[in-house]
C-alpha positions as CSV (number, residue, x, y, z in Angstrom):
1,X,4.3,2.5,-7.7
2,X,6.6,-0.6,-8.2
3,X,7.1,-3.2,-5.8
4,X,11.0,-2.5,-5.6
5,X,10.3,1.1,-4.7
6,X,8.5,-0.4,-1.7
7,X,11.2,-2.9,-0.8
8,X,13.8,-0.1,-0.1
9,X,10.9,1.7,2.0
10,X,11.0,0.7,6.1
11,X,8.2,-0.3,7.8
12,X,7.2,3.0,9.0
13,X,7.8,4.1,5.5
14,X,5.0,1.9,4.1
15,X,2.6,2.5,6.6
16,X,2.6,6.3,6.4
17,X,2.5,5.5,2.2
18,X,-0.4,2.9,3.4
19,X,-2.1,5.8,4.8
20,X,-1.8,8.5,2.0
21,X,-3.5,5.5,-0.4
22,X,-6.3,4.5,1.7
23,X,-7.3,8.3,2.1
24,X,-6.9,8.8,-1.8
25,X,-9.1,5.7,-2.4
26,X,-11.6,7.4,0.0
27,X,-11.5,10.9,-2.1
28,X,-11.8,8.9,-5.0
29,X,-14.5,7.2,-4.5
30,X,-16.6,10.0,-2.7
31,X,-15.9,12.0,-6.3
32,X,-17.1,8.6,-8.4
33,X,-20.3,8.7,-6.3
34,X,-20.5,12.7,-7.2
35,X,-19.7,11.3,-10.8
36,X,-16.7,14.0,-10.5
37,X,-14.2,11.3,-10.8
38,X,-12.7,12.1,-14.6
39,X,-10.4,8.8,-14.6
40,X,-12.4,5.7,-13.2
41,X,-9.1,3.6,-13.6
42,X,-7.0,5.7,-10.8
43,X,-9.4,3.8,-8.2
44,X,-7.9,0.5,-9.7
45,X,-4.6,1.8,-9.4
46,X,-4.7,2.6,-6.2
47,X,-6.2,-0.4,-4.7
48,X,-3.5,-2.3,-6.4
49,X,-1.0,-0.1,-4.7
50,X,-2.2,-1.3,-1.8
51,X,-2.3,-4.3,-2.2
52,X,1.3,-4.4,-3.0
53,X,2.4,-1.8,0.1
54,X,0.4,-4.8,2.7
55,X,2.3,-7.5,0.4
56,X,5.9,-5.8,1.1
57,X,4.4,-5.1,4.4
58,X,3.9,-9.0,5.4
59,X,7.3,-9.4,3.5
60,X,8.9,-7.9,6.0
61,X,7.6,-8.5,9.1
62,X,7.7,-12.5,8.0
63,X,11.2,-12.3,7.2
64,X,11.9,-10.1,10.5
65,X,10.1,-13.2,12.7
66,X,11.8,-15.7,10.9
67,X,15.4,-14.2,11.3
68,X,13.9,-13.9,15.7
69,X,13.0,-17.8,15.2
70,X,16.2,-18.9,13.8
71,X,18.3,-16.6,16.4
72,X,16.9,-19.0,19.0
């Protein structure tokens, strides 16, 4: 998933994506302890998707405060 996917993604967007990720990372790494898991590197991928969905995530809500801030 790239980053400027995410950007044009809401905030209600990314959190229901945020979701669907962690629960993947879960299944993946309930099949890695079963030693089902037939590509180790999809775990990696998916923790670095979210990383990047909490990045745009703080993105966002930093600018949103900053725009409140500067309204004052």
């Amino acid at each position: 998933m790239r980053a400027d996917e995410l950007r044009s993604k809401d905030l209600a967007e990314l959190r229901k994506l945020l979701e669907d990720q962690r629960r993947e990372l879960v299944t993946l790494r309930q099949k890695a302890a079963a030693g089902a898991l037939e590509s180790p590197a999809k775990i990696r991928e998916v923790r670095k998707n979210i990383a990047r969905i909490l990045t745009i995530m703080r993105e966002k809500t930093a600018s949103q405060q900053a725009a409140k801030s500067e309204a004052r």
